[in-house]
C-alpha positions in Angstrom: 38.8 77.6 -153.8 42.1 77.8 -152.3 42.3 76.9 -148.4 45.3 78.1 -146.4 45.4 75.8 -143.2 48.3 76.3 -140.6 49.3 73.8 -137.3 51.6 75.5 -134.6 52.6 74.2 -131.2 52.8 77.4 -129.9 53.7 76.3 -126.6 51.1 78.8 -124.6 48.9 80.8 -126.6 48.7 83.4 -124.1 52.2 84.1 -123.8 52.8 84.2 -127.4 49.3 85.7 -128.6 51.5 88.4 -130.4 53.6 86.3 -132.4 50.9 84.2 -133.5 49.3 87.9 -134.3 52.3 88.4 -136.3 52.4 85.1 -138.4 48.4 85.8 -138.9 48.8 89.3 -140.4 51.9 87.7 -142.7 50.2 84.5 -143.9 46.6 84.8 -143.1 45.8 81.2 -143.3 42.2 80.2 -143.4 42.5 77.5 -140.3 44.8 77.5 -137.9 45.1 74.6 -135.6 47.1 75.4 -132.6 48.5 73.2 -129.9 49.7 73.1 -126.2 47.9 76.1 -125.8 48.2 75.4 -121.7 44.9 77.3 -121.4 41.4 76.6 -120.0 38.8 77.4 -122.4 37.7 80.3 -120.4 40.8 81.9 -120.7 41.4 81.6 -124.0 42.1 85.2 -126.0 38.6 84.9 -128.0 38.3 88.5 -128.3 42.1 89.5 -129.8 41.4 86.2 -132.2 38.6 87.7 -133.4 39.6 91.1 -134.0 41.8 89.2 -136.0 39.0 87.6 -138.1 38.5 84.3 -136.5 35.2 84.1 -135.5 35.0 80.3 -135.4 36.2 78.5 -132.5 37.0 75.0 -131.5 38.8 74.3 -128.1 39.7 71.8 -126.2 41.9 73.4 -123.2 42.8 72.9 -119.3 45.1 74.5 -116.8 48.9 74.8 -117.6 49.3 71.7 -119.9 48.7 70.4 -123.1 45.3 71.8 -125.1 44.3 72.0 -128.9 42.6 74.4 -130.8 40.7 74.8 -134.4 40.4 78.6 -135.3 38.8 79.6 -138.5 37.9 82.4 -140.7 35.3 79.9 -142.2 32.1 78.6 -140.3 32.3 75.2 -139.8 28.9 72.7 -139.1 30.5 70.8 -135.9 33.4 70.4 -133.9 34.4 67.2 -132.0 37.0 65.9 -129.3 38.0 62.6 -128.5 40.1 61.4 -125.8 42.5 58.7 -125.8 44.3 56.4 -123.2 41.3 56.9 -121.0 42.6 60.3 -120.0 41.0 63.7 -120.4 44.0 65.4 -121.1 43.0 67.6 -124.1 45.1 66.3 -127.3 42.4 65.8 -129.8 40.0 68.3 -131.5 38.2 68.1 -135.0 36.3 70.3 -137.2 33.9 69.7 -139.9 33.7 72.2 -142.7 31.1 72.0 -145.5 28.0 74.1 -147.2 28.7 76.9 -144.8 32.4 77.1 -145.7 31.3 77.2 -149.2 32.4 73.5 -149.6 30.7 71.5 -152.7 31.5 68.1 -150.4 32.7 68.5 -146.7 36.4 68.4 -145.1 36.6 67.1 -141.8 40.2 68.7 -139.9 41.6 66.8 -137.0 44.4 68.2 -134.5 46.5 66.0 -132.4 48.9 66.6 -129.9 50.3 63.4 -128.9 52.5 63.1 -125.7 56.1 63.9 -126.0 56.9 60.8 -124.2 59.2 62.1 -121.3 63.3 61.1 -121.4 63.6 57.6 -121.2 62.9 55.5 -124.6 61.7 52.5 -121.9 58.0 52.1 -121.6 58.8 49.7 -118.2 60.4 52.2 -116.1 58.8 55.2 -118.1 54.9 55.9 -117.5 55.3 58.9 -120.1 56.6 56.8 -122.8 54.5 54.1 -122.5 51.3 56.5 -122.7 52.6 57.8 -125.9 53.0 54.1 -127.3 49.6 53.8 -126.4 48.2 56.8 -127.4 49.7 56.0 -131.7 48.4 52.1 -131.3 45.0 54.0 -130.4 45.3 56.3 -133.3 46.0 53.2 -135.7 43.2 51.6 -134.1 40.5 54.7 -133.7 37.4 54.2 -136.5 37.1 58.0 -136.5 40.9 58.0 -138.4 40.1 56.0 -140.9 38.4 57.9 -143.5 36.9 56.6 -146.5 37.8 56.5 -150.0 35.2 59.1 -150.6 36.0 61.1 -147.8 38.1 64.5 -147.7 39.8 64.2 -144.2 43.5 66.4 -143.1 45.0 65.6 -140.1 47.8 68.0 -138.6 49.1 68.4 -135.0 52.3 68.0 -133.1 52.6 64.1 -133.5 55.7 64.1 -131.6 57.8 61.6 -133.8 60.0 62.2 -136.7 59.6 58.9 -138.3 61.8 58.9 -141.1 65.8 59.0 -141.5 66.0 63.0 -142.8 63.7 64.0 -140.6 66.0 64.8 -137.9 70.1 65.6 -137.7 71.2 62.9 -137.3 69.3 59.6 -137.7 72.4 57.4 -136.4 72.7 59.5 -133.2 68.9 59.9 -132.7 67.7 56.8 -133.1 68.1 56.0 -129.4 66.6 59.3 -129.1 62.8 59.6 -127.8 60.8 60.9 -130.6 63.2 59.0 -133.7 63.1 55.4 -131.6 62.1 52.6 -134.0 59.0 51.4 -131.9 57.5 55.5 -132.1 58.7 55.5 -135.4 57.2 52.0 -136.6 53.8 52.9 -134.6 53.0 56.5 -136.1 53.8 54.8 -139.1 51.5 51.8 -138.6 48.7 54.4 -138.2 49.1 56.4 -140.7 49.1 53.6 -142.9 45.8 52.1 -141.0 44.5 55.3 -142.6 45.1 55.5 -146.0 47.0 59.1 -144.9 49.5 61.1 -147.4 52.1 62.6 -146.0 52.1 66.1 -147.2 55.2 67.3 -146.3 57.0 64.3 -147.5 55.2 64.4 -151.0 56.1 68.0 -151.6 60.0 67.3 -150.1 61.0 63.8 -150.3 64.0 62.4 -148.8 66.7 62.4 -148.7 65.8 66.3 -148.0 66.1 67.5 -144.6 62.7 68.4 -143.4 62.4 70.1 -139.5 59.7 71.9 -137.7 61.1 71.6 -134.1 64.9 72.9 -132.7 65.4 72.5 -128.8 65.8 75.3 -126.2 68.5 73.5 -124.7 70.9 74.5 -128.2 72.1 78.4 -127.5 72.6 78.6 -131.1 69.7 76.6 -132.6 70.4 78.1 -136.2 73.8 77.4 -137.0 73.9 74.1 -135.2 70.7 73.2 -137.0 70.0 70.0 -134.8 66.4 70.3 -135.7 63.5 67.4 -136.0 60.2 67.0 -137.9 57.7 66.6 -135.2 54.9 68.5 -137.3 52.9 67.1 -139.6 49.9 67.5 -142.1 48.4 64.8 -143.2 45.6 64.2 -145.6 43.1 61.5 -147.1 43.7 60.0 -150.9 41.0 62.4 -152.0 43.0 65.6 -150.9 46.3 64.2 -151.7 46.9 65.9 -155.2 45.2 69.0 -154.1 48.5 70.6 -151.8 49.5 72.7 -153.8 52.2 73.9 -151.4 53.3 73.8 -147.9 55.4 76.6 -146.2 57.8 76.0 -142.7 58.3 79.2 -141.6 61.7 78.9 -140.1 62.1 82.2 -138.9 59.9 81.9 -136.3 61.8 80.0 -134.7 64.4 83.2 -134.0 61.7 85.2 -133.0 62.3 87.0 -129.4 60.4 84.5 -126.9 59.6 82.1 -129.3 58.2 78.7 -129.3 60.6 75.7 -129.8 58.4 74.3 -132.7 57.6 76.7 -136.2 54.0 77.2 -138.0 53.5 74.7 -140.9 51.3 75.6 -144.1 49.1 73.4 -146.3 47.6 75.6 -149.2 45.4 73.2 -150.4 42.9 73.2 -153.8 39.2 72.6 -153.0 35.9 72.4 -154.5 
């Protein structure tokens, strides 16, 4: 069985419902975990997602900021959110996919969006940045990210760090940079390491490749200045590890007219 599984920050699903139409009807990815969808969950475009053959929902949304969502072609026997930092603020939502799905063992999907972190790389005089330092040191921590050796987990989302040298323009200029400091760097790191998590992208492209998902709106000319940053990522458990059999940034998204500053990101992954 060959899963197609897709994670976007489409920064506002409602404004950009028709590009994400577009990528759908192009790629037609089995899962597609969305996030800063800035939508309450009774706003969210249910209908025009199911026209387009996701029937299976999973959201986690409020008013104007942040908000996650798992969408899926396949049926999936629960969904789950967790908050972290003692806040409500809609950054976490997982689904479990098993028998239903046509899964011989289950596959349990979790989408992040951890906080971008504000400016100012100083967690004393920055509330924003220390929140995100807090949010990755609960990620390391949280029991729920820790699969076991048995277990088939993924996790994807907009993790808001490009943690190694090639995966941004310029590591030398960057590295005072938030979202390529050492401490954000060091403390994804440390929790995708408390995890036993692969790094997909990585594994298909290693460095010293460039690898980005993300190119500012602040560049006019994005494409030939190519200032980009890897702030998406899909991650996945031992067990899955040598089952990606490919993963697709779709670049050309990112010229699209309105488009969001980060591009989709494709796992097609091997199951049983």
């Amino acid at each position: 069985m060959r899963l197609k599984l897709t994670t976007w920050n489409i920064n506002s699903v409602r404004l950009r419902i028709d590009l994400v139409a577009k990528f759908i009807k192009a790629v037609r990815p089995d899962i597609l975990c969305l996030q800063e969808t800035k939508c309450p969950d009774d706003r969210f475009p249910l209908k025009r997602f199911k026209r387009l053959g996701y029937e299976n929902v999973a959201l986690n949304g409020q008013k104007g900021y942040h908000g996650v969502v798992v969408l899926s072609r396949l049926p999936f026997e629960s969904f789950n959110v967790q908050s972290f930092c003692g806040k409500t603020d809609c950054r976490h939502v997982s689904a479990v996919f098993g028998e239903r799905a046509g899964l011989r063992d289950p596959i349990t999907v979790h989408n992040f969006y951890v906080p971008a972190g504000g400016d100012i790389a100083d967690p004393t005089v920055n509330p924003k940045f220390a929140h995100k330092l807090a949010f990755l040191d609960e990620m390391r921590d949280h029991k729920m990210l820790k699969p076991a050796a048995s277990e088939r987990s993924i996790l994807v989302g907009d993790l808001n760090v490009a943690p190694l040298e090639h995966d941004v323009w310029s590591h030398k200029q960057m590295l005072r940079v938030v979202s390529h400091t050492p401490i954000e760097c060091e403390k994804l790191v440390a929790a995708q390491n408390a995890g036993g998590w692969v790094d997909s992208m990585r594994q298909h492209t290693p460095e010293p490749a460039k690898l980005y998902t993300w190119w500012s709106y602040r560049a006019p000319d994005w494409a030939t200045a190519d200032k980009g940053r890897r702030l998406d990522h899909i991650w996945t458990s031992p067990m899955l590890a040598d089952r990606v059999a490919a993963i697709g940034i779709a670049r050309t998204y990112r010229g699209a007219e309105r488009p969001s500053d980060h591009v989709p990101v494709t796992a097609t992954i091997e199951v049983q």
